[in-house]
C-alpha positions in Angstrom: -5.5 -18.2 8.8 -6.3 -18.6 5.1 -6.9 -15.1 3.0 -11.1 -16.2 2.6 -10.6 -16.3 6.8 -9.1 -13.1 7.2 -11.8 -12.0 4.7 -14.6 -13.2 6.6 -13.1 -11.7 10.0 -12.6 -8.3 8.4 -16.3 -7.9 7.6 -17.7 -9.6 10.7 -19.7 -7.2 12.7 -17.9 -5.2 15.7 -19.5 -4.7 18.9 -20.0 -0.6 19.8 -17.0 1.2 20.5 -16.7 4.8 21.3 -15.8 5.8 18.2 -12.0 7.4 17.2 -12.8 11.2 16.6 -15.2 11.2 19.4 -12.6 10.0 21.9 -9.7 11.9 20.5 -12.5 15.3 21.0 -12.9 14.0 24.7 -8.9 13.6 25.3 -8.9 17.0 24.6 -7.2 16.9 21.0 -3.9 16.2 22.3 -1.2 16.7 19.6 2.1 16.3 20.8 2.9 12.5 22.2 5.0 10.7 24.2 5.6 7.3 22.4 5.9 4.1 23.7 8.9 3.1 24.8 10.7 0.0 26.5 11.6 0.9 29.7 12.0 4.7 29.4 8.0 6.1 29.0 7.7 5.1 32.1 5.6 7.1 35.1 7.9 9.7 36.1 9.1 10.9 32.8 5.5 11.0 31.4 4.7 13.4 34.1 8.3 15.5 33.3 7.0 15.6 30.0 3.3 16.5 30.5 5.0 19.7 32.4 6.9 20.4 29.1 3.8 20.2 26.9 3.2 16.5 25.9 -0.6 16.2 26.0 -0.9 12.4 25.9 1.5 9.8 26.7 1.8 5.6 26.0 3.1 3.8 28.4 6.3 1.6 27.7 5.6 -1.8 25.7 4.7 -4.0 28.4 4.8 -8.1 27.4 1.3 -8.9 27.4 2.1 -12.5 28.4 4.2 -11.8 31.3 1.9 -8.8 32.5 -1.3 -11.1 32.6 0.5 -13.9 34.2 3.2 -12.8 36.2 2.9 -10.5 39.5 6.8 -9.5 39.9 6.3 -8.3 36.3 3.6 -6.3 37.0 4.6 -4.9 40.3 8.0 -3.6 38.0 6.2 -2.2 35.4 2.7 -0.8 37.2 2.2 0.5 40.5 -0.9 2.7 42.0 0.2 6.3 40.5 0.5 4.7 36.7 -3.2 6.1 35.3 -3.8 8.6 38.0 -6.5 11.1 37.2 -4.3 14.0 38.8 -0.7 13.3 36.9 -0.9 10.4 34.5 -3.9 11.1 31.6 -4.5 10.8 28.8 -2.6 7.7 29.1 -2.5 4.9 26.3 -1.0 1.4 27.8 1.2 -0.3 25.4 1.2 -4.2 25.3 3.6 -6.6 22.8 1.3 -9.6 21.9 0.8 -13.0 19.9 -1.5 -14.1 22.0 -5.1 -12.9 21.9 -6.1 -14.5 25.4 -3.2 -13.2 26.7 -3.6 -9.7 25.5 -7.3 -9.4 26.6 -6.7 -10.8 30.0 -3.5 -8.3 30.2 -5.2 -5.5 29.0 -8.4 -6.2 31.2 -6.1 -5.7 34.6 -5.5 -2.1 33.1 -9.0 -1.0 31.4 -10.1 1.1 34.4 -6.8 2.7 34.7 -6.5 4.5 31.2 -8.3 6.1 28.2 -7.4 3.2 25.5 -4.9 0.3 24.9 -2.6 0.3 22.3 -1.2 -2.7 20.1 2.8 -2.8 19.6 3.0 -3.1 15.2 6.2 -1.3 15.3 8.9 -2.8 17.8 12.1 -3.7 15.2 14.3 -4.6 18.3 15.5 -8.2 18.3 14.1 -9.5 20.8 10.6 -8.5 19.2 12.0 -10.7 16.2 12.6 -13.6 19.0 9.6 -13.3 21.2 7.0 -13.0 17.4 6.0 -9.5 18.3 6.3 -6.0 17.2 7.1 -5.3 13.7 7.5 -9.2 13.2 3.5 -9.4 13.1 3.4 -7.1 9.7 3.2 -10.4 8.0 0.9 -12.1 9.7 -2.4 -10.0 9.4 -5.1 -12.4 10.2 -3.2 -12.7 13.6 -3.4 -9.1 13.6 -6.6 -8.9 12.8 -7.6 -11.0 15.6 -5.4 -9.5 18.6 -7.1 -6.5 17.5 -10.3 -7.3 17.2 -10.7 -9.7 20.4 -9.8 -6.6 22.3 -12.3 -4.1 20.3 -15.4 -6.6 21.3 -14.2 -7.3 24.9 -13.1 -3.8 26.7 -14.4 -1.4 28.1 -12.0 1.7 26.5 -10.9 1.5 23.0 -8.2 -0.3 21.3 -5.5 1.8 18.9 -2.7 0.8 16.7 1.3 1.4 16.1 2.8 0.6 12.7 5.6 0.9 10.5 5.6 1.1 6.7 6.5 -1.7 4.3 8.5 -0.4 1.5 5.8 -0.1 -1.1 2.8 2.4 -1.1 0.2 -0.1 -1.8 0.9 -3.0 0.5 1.6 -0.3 3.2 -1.9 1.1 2.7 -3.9 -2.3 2.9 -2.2 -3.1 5.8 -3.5 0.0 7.5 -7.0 -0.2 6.4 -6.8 -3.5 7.9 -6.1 -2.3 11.0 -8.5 -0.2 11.1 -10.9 -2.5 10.0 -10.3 -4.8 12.9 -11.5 -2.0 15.2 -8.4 0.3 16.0 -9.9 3.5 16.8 -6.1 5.5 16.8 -4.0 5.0 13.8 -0.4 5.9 14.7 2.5 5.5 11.7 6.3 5.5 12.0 7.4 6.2 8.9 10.5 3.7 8.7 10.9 0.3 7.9 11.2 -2.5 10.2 15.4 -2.7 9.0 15.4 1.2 10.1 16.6 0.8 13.6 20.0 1.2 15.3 23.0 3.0 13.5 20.5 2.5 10.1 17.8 4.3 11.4 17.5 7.2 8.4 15.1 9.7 7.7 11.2 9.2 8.5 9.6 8.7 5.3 6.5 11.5 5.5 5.6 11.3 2.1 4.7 7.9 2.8 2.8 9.2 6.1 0.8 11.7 3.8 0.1 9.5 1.2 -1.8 7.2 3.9 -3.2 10.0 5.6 -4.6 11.4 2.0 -6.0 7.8 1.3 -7.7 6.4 5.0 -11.1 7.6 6.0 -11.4 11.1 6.5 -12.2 10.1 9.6 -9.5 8.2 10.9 -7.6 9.6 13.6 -4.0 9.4 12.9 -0.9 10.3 14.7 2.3 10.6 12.6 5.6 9.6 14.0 9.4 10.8 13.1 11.9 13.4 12.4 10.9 15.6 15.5 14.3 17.0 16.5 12.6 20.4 17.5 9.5 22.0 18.8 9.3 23.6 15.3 9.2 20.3 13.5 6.0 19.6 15.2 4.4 22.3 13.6 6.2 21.4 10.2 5.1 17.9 10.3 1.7 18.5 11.3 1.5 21.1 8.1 2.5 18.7 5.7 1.0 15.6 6.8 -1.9 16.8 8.0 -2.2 14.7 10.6 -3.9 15.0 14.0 -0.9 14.6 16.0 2.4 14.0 16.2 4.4 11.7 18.2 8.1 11.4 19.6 10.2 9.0 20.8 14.0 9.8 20.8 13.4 13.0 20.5 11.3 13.5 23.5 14.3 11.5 25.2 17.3 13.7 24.7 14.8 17.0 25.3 11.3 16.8 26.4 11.0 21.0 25.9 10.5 19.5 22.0 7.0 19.4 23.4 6.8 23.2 24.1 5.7 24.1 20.8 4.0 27.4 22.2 7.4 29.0 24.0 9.8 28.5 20.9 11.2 32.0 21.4 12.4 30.8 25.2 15.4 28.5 25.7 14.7 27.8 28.9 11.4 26.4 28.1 12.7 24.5 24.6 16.2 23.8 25.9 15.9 23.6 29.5 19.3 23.6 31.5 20.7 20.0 32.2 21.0 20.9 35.9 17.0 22.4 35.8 15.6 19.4 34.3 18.0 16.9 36.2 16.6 18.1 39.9 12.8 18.6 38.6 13.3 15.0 37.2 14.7 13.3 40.0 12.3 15.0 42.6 9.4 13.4 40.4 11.4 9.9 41.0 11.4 10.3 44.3 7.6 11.0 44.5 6.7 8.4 42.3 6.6 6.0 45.4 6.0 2.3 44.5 6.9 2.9 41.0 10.0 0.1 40.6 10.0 1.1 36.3 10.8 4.7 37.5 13.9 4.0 39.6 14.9 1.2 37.1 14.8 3.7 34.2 16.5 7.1 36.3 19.8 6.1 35.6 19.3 5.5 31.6 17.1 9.5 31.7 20.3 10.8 33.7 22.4 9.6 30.7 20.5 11.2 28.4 19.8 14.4 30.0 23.2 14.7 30.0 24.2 13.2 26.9 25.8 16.6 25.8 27.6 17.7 29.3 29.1 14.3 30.5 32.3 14.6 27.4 32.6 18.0 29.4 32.8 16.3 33.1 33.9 13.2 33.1 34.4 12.5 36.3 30.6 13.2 36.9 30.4 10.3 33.9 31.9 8.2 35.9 29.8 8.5 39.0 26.7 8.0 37.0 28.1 5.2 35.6 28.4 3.7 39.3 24.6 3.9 39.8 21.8 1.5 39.8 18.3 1.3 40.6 19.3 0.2 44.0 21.5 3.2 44.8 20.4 5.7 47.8 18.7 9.1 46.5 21.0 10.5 49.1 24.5 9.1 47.2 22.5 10.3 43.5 22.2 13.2 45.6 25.4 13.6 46.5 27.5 12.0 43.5 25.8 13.2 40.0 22.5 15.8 40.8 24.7 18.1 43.4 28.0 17.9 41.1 26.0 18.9 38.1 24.0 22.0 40.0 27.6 22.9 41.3 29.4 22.8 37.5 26.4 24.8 35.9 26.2 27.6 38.7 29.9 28.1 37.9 28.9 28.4 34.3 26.7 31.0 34.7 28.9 33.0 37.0 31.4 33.4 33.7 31.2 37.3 32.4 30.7 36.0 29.2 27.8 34.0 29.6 25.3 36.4 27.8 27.2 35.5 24.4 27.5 31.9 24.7 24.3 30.7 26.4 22.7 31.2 22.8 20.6 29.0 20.4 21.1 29.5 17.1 19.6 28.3 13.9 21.4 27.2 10.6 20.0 27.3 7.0 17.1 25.1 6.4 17.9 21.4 5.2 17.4 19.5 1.8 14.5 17.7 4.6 13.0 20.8 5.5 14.1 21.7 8.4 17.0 23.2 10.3 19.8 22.5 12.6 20.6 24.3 15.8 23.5 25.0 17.7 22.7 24.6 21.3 25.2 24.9 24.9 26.1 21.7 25.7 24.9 22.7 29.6 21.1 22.3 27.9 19.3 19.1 26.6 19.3 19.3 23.1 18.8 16.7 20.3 21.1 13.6 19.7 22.8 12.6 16.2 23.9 9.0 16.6 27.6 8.8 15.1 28.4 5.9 12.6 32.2 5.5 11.6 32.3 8.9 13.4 30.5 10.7 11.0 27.3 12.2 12.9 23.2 11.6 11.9 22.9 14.6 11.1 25.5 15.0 8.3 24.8 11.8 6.9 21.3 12.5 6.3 22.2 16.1 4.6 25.0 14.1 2.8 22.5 11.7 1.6 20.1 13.8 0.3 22.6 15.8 -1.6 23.5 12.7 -3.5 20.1 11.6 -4.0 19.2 14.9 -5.6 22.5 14.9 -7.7 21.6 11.2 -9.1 18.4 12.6 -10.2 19.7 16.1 -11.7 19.8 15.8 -15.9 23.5 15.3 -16.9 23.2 18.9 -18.7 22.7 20.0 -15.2 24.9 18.4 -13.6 27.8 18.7 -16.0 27.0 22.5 -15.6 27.5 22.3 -12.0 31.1 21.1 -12.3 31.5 24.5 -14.7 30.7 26.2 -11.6 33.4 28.3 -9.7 34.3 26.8 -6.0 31.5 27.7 -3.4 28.4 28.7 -5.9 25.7 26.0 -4.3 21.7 26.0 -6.0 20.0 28.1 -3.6 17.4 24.8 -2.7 20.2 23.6 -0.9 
C-alpha cells in the first residue's frame, strides 16, 4: 500500500461505532486489567483474578487464521463458559492477524460472546516475527490500517488496539493516531520496544506513555501497560500517566492480589498464601468444564504460583514437574495441591510465625517505587535473573549509572570527596 493509499484509507468515512468513552462508561470504568496473554489469560485465571480485583480481562492471543478455520483450534482455545455473563465480563478477545478476511471471519464467531475485540500490535515473541504478526506489523501501517478498519465497519462490538513504542517520540505518536484513526476505540500502550522481551526486557518507558497520553485526543481511552510489580504501582502509574487504566501481564502472573488495589494494608488479600490461592485456583479448573486452554495452562499457573516455595520443596518441584494437562485432578490432588496445604499448615503451626509472616517495604527506588520483602509461602513478584544478578538490582544498578553519566563532573568529582556510605538523599 503506497503512503497516498494509506492516506486515502485514513480519511475514508467509518461506519457508526459505539464510541470509546461511551463503552468504557458502560464496562463500568474498569481500571485494573488482565493482559493478553499466550496461553496463560485463559478462562479460569480470568475468573481467579476478577476475585482479586481485575475489572476487565483479554483473552489470550488467539491466531486469527487458525481460529476462523480450524475447529480443534477452537475447541482448545474457546469453549461455552469463555464470555459468560455470570464469570467472564468485561471480556476483550485477543486475535494475532495479517489477514483481514481472516480476522473478521475469526472475530465474527466471537462478537456475541464479548464486549470488544482486540488487535495483537505488541507480540515480540518469535514466532510473531515468523508467523508476520504482533509487533512485526509496526512497520507495515497500511496493513494495519486495514485489519483494523475492516473489523470497525463489519462487527457488531468495537474493535481496540495493543502497541509498543518505537524508540522515537514522534514516530511512536503517528503510529498511534493511526490507529486510532482506523477506528480502534481502546488504545492500550506497552511502553517497551519490540527488542524488550526475554532476559532484555527493562524498565517500561512511562514517560513515553505520558507523552502520548498528553498528545492523543482528550478523548481517547487509553490503558497503560508496565512496571506493575505491586497493587501500589497501580495507583502510581495511574497518577503520573494519567491514564484510564492500567494493565498487567507478568505481574498479574506471579500474584493476581496486584489487582487488590483497595486492601493494600492486608497480606492476605495482596499476597495471598501459595497454598490459598493454589486450592481456590485449581477448584476453578475443575469447574471450568469443557475449557481444554484451562487444563493446558494449570500446570504453567502452578509454577508460577509457586515460583517462590518450590527452591524451598523440591520434592514437591519435582512432582509438578511430572504433570500434564492429561493428568487426573485426583493425582494433582494428591501429588502437588495436598503436599503444598500440608507444608504451609506446618508453617503456620511454628511459634514464631507472627514475626516472620511479615511484608515489608524498602526505601523508594531511582523509578519511583519500592521493593518488598515478602514470605516465600505467598505469591509475590518475580525478578528474572541474568548471569545471576536479579531484575530488580539491575534496573536500580542501571539507573544509578544513568544518573551518574548525567551528573556535572564538579558533581561527580565531589562525590568521590565523599566519606564511605554518604548517598544523595534522591537515591
Amino acid at each position: 500500500m503506497t503512503k497516498t493509499q494509506v492516506e486515502k484509507a485514513m480519511t475514508t468515512e467509518a461506519a457508526p461505532k459505539v464510541p470509546g468513552r461511551l463503552l468504557f462508561e458502560k464496562l463500568g470504568k474498569p481500571t485494573k486489567i488482565v493482559a493478553p496473554m499466550v496461553d496463560q489469560s485463559e478462562l479460569a485465571w480470568r475468573i481467579l483474578s476478577r476475585r482479586y480485583g481485575a475489572t476487565l480481562a483479554y483473552t489470550p492471543m488467539f491466531h486469527a487464521k487458525n481460529f476462523a478455520t480450524s475447529e480443534k483450534y477452537r475447541r482448545d482455545m474457546w469453549c461455552d463458559q469463555d464470555g459468560c455473563s455470570k464469570v467472564d465480563r468485561p471480556l476483550v478477545v485477543q486475535f494475532c492477524a495479517n489477514d483481514s478476511e481472516y480476522l473478521l471471519e475469526a472475530a465474527k464467531l466471537v462478537q456475541d460472546k464479548c464486549d470488544a475485540v482486540d488487535l495483537n500490535l505488541g507480540c515480540p515473541q518469535g514466532i510473531a516475527k515468523k508467523g508476520h504478526y504482533g509487533s512485526f506489523l509496526m512497520e507495515d501501517w497500511g496493513l494495519i490500517h486495514k485489519l483494523i478498519r475492516t473489523l470497525h465497519d463489519n462487527l457488531d462490538v468495537p474493535v481496540t488496539a495493543k502497541i509498543r513504542v518505537f524508540p522515537e517520540r514522534e514516530k511512536t505518536l503517528e503510529y498511534a493516531k493511526m490507529v486510532l484513526d482506523a477506528g480502534a476505540q481502546f488504545l492500550t500502550v506497552h511502553g517497551r520496544l519490540r527488542e524488550q522481551k526475554g532476559q532484555k526486557t527493562g524498565l517500561a518507558d512511562w514517560d513515553i506513555i505520558q507523552y502520548l497520553r498528553e498528545n492523543l485526543p482528550k478523548d481517547t481511552v487509553f490503558f497503560a501497560n508496565g512496571n506493575i510489580l505491586y497493587p501500589e504501582d497501580i495507583s502510581r502509574c495511574m497518577n503520573k500517566i494519567h491514564c484510564d487504566s492500567v494493565m498487567s501481564a507478568e505481574g498479574n502472573l506471579f500474584n493476581p492480589g496486584v489487582f487488590n488495589t483497595d486492601h493494600v494494608d492486608d497480606k492476605d488479600k495482596t499476597f495471598p498464601r501459595v497454598d490459598k490461592l493454589l486450592r481456590e485456583y485449581f477448584e476453578i479448573v475443575k469447574s471450568c468444564e469443557g475449557s481444554n486452554a484451562s487444563r493446558i495452562a494449570m500446570k504453567s499457573h502452578f509454577f508460577k504460583i509457586l515460583r517462590p516455595f518450590l527452591p524451598h520443596h523440591t520434592d514437591i518441584r519435582s512432582n509438578l514437574a511430572s504433570m500434564n494437562a492429561k493428568t487426573s485432578f485426583d493425582d494433582w490432588e494428591e501429588k502437588v495441591i495436598s503436599k503444598v496445604e500440608r507444608v504451609v499448615r506446618e508453617i503456620y503451626q511454628q511459634p514464631d510465625i507472627a514475626t516472620k509472616d511479615v511484608v515489608t517495604t524498602g526505601e523508594v527506588e531511582l523509578w519511583g517505587g519500592a521493593y518488598k520483602q515478602v514470605p516465600y509461602w505467598r505469591c509475590q513478584p518475580y525478578f528474572r535473573p541474568v548471569n545471576g544478578v536479579t531484575g530488580d538490582k539491575r534496573v536500580v544498578d542501571s539507573l544509578k549509572r544513568t544518573l551518574e553519566d548525567n551528573e556535572p563532573e564538579t558533581q561527580q568529582e565531589d562525590k568521590k570527596q565523599r566519606p564511605a556510605g554518604d548517598v544523595d538523599a534522591a537515591f
